[in-house]
C-alpha positions as CSV (number, residue, x, y, z in Angstrom):
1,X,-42.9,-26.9,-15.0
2,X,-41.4,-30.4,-14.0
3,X,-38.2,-31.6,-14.8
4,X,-38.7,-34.7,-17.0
5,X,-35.2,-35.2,-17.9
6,X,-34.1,-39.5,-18.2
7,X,-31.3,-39.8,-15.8
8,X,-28.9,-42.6,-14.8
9,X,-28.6,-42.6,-10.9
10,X,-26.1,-45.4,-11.5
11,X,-23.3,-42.7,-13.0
12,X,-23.6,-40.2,-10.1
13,X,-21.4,-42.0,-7.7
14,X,-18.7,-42.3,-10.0
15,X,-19.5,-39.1,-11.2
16,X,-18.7,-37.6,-7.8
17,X,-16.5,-40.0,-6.6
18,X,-13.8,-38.2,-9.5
19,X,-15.0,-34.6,-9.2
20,X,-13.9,-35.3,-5.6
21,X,-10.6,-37.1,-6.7
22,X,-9.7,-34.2,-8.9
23,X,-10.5,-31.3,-6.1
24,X,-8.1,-32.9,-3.2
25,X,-5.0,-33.0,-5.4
26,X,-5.7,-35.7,-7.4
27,X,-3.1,-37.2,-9.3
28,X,-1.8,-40.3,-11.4
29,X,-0.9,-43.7,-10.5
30,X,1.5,-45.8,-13.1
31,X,0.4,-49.5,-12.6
32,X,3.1,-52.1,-13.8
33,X,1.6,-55.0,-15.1
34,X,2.4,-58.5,-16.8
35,X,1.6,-58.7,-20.5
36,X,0.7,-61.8,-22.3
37,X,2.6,-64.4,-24.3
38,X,1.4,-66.2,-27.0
39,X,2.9,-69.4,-26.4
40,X,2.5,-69.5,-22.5
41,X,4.9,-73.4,-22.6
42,X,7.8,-71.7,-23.9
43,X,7.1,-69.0,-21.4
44,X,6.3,-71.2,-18.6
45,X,10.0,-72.5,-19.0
46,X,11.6,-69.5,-19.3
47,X,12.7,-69.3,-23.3
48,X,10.5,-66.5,-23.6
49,X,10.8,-63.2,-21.6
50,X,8.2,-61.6,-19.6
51,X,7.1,-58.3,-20.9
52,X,5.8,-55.5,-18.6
53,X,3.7,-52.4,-19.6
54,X,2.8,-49.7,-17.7
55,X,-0.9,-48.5,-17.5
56,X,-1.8,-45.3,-16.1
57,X,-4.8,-44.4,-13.9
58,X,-6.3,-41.0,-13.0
59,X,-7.5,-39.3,-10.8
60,X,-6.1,-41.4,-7.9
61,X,-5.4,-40.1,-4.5
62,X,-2.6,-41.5,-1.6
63,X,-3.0,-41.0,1.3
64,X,-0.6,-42.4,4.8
65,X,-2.8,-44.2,7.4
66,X,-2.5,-43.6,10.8
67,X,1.1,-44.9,11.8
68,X,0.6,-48.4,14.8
69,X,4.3,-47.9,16.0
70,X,6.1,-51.0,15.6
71,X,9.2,-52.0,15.7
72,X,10.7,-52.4,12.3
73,X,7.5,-51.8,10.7
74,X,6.6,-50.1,7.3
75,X,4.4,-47.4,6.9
76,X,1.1,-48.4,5.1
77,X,-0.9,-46.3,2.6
78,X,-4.0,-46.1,1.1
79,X,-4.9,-45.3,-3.1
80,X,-8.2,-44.3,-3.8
81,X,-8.1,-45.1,-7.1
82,X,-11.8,-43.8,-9.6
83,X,-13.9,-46.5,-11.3
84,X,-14.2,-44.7,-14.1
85,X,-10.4,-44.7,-14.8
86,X,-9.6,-48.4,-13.7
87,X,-12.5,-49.2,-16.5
88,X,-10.8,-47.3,-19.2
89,X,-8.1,-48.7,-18.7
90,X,-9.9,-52.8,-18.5
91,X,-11.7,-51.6,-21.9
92,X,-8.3,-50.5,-23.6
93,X,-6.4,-53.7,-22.7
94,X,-9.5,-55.7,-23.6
95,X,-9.9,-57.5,-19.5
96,X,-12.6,-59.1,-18.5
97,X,-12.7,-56.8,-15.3
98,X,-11.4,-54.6,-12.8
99,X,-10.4,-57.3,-10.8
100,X,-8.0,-59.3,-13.8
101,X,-6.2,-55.5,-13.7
102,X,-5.7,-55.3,-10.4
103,X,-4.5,-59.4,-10.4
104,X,-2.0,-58.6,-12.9
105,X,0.1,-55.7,-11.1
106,X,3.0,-56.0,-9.8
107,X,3.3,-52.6,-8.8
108,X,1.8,-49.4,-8.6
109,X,4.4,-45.9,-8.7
110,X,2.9,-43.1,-7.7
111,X,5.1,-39.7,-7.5
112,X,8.2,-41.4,-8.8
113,X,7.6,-43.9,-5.4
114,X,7.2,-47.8,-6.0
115,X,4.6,-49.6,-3.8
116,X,3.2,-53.5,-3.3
117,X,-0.5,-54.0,-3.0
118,X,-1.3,-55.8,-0.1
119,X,-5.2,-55.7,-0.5
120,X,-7.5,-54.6,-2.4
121,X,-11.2,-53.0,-1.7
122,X,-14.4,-51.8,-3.5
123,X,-16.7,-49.2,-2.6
124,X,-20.3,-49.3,-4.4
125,X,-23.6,-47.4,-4.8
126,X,-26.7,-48.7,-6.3
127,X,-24.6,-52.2,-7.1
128,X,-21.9,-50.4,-9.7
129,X,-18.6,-50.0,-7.9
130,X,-17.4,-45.9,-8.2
131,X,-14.0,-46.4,-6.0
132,X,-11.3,-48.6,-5.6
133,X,-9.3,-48.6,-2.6
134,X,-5.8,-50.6,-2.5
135,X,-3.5,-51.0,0.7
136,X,0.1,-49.9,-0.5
137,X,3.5,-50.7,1.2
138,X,6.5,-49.3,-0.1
139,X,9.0,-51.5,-2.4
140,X,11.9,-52.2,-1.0
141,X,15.2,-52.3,-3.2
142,X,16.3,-56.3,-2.6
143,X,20.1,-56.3,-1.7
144,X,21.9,-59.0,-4.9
């Protein structure tokens, strides 16, 4: 008997990229993000606020990279952040991509911690992208 079952070998990756997400302590990442304003020239001036949302993604991961001592210097980490949530999320707020999401953070709080994204990376299989990985740095409260 042969297995004759249609599959899509373009869902595995992402597939397994969140099974795997999930099994290492996964967890989830609140993204703060610019909204829109209708009028953007009474905005662009300043009468109009800014308003924020917050957009959650799961299952994201954070890890610390290996420390380079220097001195003064910050601690940099990495969130490995699943396809498959980031497009959720793109899909809800009606984005034209990943990418507009990731443009439009200011920043990411993971375990009650803020961090800055200093870059941003893809990882793909079979040309869909199944993982995003971001380069974190923690916030820093700015002294008034």
């Amino acid at each position: 008997m042969s297995d004759i079952v249609a599959r899509n070998p373009v869902g595995a990756p992402r597939m397994l990229a969140d099974a795997l997400l999930r099994s290492v302590a996964g967890t989830t990442a609140l993204l703060r993000v610019t909204g829109s304003n209708a009028d953007t020239s009474m905005s662009e001036v300043g009468l109009l606020p800014t308003n924020f949302a917050q957009v959650t993604i799961s299952p994201v991961l954070m890890r610390k990279l290996r420390p380079t001592w220097q001195e003064g210097g910050e601690s940099k980490w990495e969130l490995m952040v699943s396809a498959s949530g980031v497009e959720a999320q793109v899909q809800a707020l009606d984005l034209a991509s990943a990418q507009a999401l990731l443009s439009m953070t200011l920043a990411v709080t993971v375990g009650g911690q803020d961090y800055l994204i200093e870059s941003i990376a893809s990882n793909e299989a079979f040309g869909t992208v199944y993982l995003y990985r971001l380069l974190l740095r923690e916030a820093r409260q700015q002294a008034l």
